[in-house]
C-alpha positions as CSV (number, residue, x, y, z in Angstrom):
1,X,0.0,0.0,0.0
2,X,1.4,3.5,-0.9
3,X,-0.1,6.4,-0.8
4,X,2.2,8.6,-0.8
5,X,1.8,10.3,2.6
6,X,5.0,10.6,5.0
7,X,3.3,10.3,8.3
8,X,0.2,8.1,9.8
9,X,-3.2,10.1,8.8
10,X,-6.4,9.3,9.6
11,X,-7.7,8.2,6.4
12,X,-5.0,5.6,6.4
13,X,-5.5,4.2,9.3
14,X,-9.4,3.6,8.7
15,X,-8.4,2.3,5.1
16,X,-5.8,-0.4,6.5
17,X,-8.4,-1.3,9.6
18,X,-11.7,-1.7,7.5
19,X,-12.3,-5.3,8.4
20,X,-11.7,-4.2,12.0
21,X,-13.3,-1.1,12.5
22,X,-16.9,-0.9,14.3
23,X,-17.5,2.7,14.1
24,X,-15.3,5.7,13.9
25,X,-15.6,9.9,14.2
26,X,-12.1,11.0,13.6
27,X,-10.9,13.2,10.8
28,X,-9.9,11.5,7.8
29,X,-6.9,14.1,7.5
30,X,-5.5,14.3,11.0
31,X,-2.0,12.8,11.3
32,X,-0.1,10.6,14.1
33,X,3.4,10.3,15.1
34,X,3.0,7.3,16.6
35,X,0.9,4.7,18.4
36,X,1.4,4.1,22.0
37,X,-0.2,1.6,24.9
38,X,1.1,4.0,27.5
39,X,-1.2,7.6,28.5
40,X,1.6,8.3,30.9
41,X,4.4,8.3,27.6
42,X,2.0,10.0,25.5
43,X,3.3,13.5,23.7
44,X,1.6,15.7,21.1
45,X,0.2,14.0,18.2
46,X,-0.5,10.5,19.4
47,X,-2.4,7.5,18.7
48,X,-3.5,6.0,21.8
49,X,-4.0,2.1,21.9
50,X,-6.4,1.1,24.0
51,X,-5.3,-2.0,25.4
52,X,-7.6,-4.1,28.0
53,X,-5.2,-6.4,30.5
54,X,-5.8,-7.9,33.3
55,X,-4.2,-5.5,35.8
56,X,-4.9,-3.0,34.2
57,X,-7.3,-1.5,31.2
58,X,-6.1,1.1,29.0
59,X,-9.6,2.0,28.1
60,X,-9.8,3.6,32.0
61,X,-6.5,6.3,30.7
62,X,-8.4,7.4,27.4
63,X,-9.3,10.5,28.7
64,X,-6.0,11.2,30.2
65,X,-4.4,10.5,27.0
66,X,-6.3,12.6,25.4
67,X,-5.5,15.5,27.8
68,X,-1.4,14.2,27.3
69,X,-1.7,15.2,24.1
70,X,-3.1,12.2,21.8
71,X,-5.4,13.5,18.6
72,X,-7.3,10.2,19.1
73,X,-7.9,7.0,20.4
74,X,-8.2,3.5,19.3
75,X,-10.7,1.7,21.4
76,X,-13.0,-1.9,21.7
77,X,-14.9,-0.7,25.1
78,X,-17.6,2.1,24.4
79,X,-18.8,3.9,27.4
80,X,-20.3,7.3,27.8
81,X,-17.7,8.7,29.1
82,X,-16.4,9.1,25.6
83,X,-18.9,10.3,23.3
84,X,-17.9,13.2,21.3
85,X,-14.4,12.4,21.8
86,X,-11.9,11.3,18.7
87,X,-12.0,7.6,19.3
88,X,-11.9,4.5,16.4
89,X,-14.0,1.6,18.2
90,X,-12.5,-1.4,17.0
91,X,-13.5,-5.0,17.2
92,X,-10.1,-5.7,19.4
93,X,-7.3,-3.6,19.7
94,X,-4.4,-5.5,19.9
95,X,-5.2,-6.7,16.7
96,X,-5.9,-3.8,15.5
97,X,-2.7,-2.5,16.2
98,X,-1.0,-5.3,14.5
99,X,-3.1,-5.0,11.2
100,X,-2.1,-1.4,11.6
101,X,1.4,-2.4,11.7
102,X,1.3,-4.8,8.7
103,X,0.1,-2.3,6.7
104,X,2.4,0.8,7.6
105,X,5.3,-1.7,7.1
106,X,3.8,-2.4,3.3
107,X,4.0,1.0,3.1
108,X,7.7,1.5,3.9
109,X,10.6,1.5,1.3
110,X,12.9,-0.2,4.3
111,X,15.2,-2.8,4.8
112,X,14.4,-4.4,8.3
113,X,17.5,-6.3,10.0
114,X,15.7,-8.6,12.6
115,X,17.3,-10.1,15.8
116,X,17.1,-12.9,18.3
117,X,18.4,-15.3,20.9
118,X,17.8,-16.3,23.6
119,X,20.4,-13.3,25.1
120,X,21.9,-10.3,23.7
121,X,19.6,-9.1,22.0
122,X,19.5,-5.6,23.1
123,X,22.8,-4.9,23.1
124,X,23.6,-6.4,19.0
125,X,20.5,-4.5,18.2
126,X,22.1,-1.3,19.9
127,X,25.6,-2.4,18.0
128,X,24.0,-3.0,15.4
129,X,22.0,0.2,14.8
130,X,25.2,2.5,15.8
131,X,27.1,1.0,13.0
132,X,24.2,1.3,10.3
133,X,23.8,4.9,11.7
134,X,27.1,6.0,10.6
135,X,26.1,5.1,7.1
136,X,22.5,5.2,6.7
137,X,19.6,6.4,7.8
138,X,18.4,4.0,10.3
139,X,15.8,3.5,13.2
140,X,15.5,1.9,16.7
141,X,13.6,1.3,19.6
142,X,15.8,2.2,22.3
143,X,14.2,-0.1,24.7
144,X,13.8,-4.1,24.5
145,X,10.5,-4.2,22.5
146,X,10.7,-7.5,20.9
147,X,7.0,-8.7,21.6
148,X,3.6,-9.1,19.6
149,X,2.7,-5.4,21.4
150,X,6.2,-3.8,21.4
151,X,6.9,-4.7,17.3
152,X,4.2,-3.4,15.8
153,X,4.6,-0.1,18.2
154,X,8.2,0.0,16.6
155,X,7.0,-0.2,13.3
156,X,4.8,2.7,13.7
157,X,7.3,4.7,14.6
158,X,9.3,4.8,11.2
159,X,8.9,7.1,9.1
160,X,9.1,7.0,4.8
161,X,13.2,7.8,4.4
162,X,14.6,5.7,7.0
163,X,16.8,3.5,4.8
164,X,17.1,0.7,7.5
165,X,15.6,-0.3,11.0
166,X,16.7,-2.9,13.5
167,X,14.2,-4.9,15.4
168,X,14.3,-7.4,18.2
169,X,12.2,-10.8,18.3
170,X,11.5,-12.6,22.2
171,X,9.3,-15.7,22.2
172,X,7.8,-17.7,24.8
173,X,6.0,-20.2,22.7
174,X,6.1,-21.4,19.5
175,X,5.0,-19.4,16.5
176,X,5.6,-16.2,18.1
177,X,8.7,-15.4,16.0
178,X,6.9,-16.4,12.6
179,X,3.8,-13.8,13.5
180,X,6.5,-11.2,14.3
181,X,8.0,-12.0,10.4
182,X,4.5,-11.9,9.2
183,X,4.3,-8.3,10.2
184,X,7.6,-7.0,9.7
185,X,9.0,-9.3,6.7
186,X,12.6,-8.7,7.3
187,X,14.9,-8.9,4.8
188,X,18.3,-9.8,6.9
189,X,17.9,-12.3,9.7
190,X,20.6,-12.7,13.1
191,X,20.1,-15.4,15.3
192,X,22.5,-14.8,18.2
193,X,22.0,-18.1,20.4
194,X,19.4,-21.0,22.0
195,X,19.8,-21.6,25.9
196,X,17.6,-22.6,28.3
197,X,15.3,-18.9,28.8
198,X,11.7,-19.2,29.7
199,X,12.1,-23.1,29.3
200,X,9.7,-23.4,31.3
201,X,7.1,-22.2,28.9
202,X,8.6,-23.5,26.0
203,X,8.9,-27.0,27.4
204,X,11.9,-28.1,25.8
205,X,15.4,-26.6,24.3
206,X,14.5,-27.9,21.3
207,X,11.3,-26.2,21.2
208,X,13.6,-22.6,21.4
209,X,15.6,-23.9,18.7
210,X,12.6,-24.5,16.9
211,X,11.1,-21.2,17.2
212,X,14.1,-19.3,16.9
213,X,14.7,-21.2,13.6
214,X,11.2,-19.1,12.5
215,X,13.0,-16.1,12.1
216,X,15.3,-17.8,9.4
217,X,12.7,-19.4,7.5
218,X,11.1,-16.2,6.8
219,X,14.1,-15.1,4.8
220,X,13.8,-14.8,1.5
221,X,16.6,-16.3,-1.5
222,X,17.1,-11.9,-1.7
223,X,18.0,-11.6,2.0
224,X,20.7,-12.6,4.5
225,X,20.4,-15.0,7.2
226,X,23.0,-14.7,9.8
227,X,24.3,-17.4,12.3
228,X,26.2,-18.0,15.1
229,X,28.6,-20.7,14.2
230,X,29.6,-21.2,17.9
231,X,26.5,-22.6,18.7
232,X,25.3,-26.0,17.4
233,X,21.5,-25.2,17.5
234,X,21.4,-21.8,16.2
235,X,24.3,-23.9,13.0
236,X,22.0,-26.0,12.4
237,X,19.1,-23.2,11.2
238,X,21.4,-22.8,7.9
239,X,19.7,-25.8,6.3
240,X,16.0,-24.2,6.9
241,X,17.0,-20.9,5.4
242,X,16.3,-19.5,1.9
243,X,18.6,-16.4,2.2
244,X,22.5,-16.0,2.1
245,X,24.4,-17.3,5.0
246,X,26.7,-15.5,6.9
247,X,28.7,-17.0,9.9
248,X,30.2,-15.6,12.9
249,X,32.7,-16.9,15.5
250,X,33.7,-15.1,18.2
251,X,35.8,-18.3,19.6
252,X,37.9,-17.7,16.7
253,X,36.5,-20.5,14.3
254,X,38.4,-19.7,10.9
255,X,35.6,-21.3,9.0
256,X,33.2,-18.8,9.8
257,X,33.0,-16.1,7.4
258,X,33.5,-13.7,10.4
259,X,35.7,-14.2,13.4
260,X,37.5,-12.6,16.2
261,X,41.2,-13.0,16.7
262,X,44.0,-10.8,19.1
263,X,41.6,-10.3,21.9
264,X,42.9,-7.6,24.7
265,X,41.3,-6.6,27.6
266,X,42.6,-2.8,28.2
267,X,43.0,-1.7,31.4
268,X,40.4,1.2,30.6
269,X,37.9,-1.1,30.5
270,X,38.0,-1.8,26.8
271,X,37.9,-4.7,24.6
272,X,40.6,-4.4,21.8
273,X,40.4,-6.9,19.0
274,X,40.4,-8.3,14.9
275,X,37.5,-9.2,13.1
276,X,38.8,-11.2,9.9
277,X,37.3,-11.7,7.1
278,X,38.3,-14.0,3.8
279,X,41.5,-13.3,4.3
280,X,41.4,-9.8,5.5
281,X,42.3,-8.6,9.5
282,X,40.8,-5.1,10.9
283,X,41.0,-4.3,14.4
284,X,38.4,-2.6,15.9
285,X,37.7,-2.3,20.0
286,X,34.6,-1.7,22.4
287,X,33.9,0.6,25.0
288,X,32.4,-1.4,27.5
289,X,33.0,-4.5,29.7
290,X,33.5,-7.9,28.9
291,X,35.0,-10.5,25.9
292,X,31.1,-11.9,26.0
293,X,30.2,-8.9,24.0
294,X,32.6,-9.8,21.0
295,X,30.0,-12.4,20.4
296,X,27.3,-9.7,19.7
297,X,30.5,-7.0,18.1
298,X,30.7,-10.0,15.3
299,X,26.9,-10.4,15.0
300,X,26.0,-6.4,14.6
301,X,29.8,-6.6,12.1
302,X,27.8,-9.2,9.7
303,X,24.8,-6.7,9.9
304,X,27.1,-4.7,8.2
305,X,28.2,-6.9,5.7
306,X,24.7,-8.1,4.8
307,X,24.1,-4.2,4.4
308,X,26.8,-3.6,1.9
309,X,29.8,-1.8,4.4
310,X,33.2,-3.5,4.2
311,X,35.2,-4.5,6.6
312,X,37.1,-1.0,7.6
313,X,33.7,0.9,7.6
314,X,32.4,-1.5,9.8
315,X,35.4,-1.7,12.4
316,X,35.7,2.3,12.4
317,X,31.9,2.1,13.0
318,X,32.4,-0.2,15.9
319,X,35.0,1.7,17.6
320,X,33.2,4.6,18.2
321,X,29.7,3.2,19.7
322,X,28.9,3.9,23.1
323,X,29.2,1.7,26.4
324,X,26.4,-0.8,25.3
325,X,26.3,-2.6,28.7
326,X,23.2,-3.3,30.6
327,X,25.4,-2.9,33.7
328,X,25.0,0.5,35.7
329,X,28.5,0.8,37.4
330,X,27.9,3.3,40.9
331,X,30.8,4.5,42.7
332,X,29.9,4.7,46.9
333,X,31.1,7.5,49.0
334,X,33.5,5.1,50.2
335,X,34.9,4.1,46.9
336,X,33.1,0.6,46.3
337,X,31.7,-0.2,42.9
338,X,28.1,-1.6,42.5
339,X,27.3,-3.2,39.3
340,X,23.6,-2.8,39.4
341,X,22.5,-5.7,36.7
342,X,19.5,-5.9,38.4
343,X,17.1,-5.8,34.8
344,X,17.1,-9.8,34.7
345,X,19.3,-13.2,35.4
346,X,20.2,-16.7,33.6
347,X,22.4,-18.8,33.0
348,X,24.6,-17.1,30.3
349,X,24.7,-13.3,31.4
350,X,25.1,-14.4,35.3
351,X,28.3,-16.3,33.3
352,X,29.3,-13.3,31.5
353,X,29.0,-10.9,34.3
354,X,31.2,-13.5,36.9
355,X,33.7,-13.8,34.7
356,X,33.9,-10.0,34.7
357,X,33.7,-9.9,38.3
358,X,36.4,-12.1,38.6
359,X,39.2,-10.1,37.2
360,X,38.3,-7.1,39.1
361,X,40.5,-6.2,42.5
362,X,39.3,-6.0,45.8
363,X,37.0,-7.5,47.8
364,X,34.5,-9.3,45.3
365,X,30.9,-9.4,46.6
366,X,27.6,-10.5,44.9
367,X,24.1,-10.7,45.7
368,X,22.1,-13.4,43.3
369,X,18.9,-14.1,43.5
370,X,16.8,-17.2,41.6
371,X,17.0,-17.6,37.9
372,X,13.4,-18.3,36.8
373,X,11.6,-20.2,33.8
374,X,14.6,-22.4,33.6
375,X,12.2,-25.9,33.6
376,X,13.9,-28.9,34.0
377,X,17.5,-27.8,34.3
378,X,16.8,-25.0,36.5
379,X,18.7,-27.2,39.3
380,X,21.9,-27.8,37.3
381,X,22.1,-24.4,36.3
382,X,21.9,-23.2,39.4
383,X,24.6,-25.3,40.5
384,X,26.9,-24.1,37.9
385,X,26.4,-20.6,38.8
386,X,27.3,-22.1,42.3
387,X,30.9,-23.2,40.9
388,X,31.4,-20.2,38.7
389,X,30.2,-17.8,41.7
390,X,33.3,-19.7,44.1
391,X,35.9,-19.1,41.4
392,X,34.7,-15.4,40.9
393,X,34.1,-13.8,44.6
394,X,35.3,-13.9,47.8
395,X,31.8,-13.2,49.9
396,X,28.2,-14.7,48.3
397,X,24.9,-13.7,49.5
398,X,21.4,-15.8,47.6
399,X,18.5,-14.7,48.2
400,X,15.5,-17.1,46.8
401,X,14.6,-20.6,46.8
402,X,16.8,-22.1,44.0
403,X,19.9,-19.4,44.5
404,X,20.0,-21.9,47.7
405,X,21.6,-24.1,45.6
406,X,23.6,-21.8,44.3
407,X,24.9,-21.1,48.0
408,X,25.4,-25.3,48.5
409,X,27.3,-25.8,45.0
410,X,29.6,-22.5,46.3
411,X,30.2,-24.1,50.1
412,X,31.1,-27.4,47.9
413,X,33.2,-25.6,45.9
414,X,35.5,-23.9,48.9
415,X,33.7,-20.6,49.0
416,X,34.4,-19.4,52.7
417,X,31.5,-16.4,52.9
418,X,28.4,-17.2,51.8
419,X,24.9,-15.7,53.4
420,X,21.8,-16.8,52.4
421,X,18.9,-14.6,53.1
422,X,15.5,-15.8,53.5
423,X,13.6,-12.1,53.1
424,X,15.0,-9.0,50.9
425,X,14.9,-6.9,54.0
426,X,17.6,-10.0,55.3
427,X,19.5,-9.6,52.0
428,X,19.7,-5.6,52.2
429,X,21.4,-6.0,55.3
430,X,23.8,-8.5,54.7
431,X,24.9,-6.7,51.5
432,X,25.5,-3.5,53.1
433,X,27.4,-5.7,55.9
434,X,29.2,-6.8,53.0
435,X,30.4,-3.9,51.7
436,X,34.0,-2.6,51.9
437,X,36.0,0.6,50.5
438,X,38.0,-1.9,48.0
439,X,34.5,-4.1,47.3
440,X,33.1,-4.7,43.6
441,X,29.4,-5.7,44.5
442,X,27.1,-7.2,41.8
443,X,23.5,-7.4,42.5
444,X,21.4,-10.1,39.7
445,X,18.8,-12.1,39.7
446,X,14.8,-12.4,37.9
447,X,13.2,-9.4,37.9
448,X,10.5,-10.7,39.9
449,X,12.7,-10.1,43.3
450,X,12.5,-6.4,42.3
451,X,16.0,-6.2,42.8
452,X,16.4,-3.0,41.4
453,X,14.8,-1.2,44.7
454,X,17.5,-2.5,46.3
455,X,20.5,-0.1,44.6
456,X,18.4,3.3,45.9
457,X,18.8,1.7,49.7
458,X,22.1,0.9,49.1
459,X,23.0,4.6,47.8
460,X,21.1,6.3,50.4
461,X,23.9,4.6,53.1
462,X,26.9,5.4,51.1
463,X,25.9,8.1,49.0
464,X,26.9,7.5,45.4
465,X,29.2,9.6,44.1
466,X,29.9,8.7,40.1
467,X,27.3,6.7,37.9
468,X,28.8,5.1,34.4
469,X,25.3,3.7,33.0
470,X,25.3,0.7,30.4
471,X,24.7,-2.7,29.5
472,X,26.4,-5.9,30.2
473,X,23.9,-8.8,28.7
């Protein structure tokens, strides 16, 4: 569908949502900058999506979206309380939203790089997008939106001229990746890794491998599919792929078409190191913490293959992007570090961010709560972290039923300090207990333990001093 408009307008969002639409008052020539599920994030020039949820229902913030700013709403409740204002009553939003999105993205002239794995997603989509940036007009979503909500959201936000946009695709069950390609139809494909995230839901690792394999299905013989040769499962997607193949190794597997070689941790907490390619060596470095995110350097480097840079563009590209880490690093009053990685926990980040841990100096503290949705191997992995966490710290402190074990496998393992709390009031204590001038303390786990209302406590006795925000994942 083209119509040769550059922005949202009413007319073409009641043309693309005829099958959907009830009843609708709005003008035909009114324009939108964007949809959004939010009244609290809405600004001038809105389209406000109505969701209902069970918590809570969108439809009770109308008005207050309205006031924010929004020049209509999209709606499937009708009540009084909003007759005469701008609203499109829909048969159900939600899918509304994503007809809307399927038919804006028709629209676009774009080349849409998707991405996912089971981690890393945010931070190769941010790598990613700061290398295309330097050389194209390109769009992101700042945040993690990778959902059946989030994506269409993102795709309403491009406008006609963006040359290229990078999305991110989560799943819990099967199918969910394929639904996302339906909508979006991206042209180059990344599959980072499988591991064992929301197992639980998924059932099996094998089930994430099968829906991960969705995204590469969808691309076409014209686009690129790109693959983590490190990883067996996310290998073995190059025989369901139509698209060009493009591997990556960031173990240094010469048979990839991408890999990393003459790795350097700098002392100034950058990474220094090659990518080659058929026969050619660039080096390139990163400005944040951590030989994990090589892995996700080399995926966002074969973005930039797949979009036509060579290999010079794309390692003076590199070298320049921002601290991508997850991490927030907080200096105390009394010069301790806190690495707040409080967002979420398993298996392969809590790795990443021990090993990390583990070369620092000092006292080396961590807090680590439960790692959840792990299914059937949730005990095992648990008591790896358990044996990774005895190697990497000097004082332990769990806090949730299954970090138990991680507090057992540690004990096992000759760790000497190890608390295990029982409440988070218990864990806030022995933490700042913890705490020394020369400490490094990490604080992870499932966001359900609402970590992250911990770090404020923790400030407020110390009094932060210096914040270096970022993202290790």
């Amino acid at each position: 569908m083209d119509l040769g408009i550059n922005q949202l307008t009413g007319k073409f969002v009641t043309d693309s949502l005829a099958s959907e639409i009830i009843e609708t008052n709005i003008d035909q020539g009114i324009t939108f900058n964007r949809a959004v599920i939010d009244s609290r994030e809405v600004t001038e020039g809105d389209l406000f999506v109505a969701l209902p949820g069970k918590r809570t229902n969108g439809h009770d913030f109308v008005k207050e979206a309205l006031n924010n700013g929004a020049k209509a709403a999209m709606i499937q409740e009708k009540h009084s309380g909003l007759n005469g204002l701008p609203t499109v009553l829909v048969k159900q939003s939600l899918t509304a939203l994503q007809e809307l999105a399927r038919a804006w993205r028709a629209h676009l002239q774009i080349e849409i790089i998707a991405i996912t794995g089971s981690v890393g997603k945010t931070t190769t989509k941010r790598l990613a997008s700061w290398l295309l940036e330097q050389y194209y007009i390109t769009a992101s979503n700042p945040r993690n939106y990778n959902n059946e909500i989030s994506v269409p959201l993102c795709l309403l936000e491009i406008k006609p001229g963006i040359e290229k946009a990078v999305i991110e695709m989560g799943m819990y069950e099967i199918g969910d990746i394929e639904f996302l390609c339906q909508i979006t139809k991206p042209q180059i494909g990344v599959v980072l890794n499988v591991g064992p995230v929301h197992l639980a839901r998924a059932g099996s690792v094998e089930n994430i491998q099968k829906a991960k394999s969705e995204l590469p299905k969808s691309i076409s013989a014209q686009g690129f599919t790109i693959l983590n040769l490190d990883d067996s499962n996310v290998w073995k997607m190059k025989d369901v792929t139509s698209g060009a193949v493009i591997s990556y190794s960031a173990l240094g597997n010469s048979d990839a078409d991408l890999y990393a070689s003459d790795i350097v941790e700098l002392t100034n907490e950058k990474i220094q190191f090659a990518i080659n390619h058929h026969g050619k060596k660039n080096y390139t470095q990163l400005n944040s913490l951590g030989i994990h995110l090589i892995e996700n350097a080399l995926a966002a480097a074969a973005v930039g293959l797949a979009s036509n840079l060579n290999l010079k563009e794309i390692c003076v590209g590199l070298s320049t992007a921002p601290n991508v880490d997850r991490v927030k690093k907080i200096t105390l009053q009394n010069g301790a570090v806190l690495l707040d990685d409080t967002y979420n926990s398993q298996p392969k980040s809590l790795a990443a961010i021990l090993r990390v841990l583990k070369k620092t100096r000092g006292h080396r503290v961590a807090l680590l709560a439960d790692m959840l949705e792990l299914g059937e191997v949730s005990d095992s992995e648990h008591e790896l972290a358990g044996e990774l966490a005895a190697g990497s710290l000097d004082h332990l402190i769990t806090l949730g039923s299954a970090a138990e074990i991680i507090a057992t496998a540690a004990l096992k393992n000759g760790m000497k300090k190890v608390d295990i709390a029982h409440t988070n009031e218990e864990a806030i204590d022995f933490l700042i207990k913890a705490i020394k001038a020369d400490s490094t303390v990490l604080i992870k786990g499932s966001k359900a333990f609402g970590l992250n209302n911990f770090i404020p406590k923790i400030i407020s006795n110390y009094d932060a001093i210096a914040e270096r925000a970022g993202s290790l994942e």
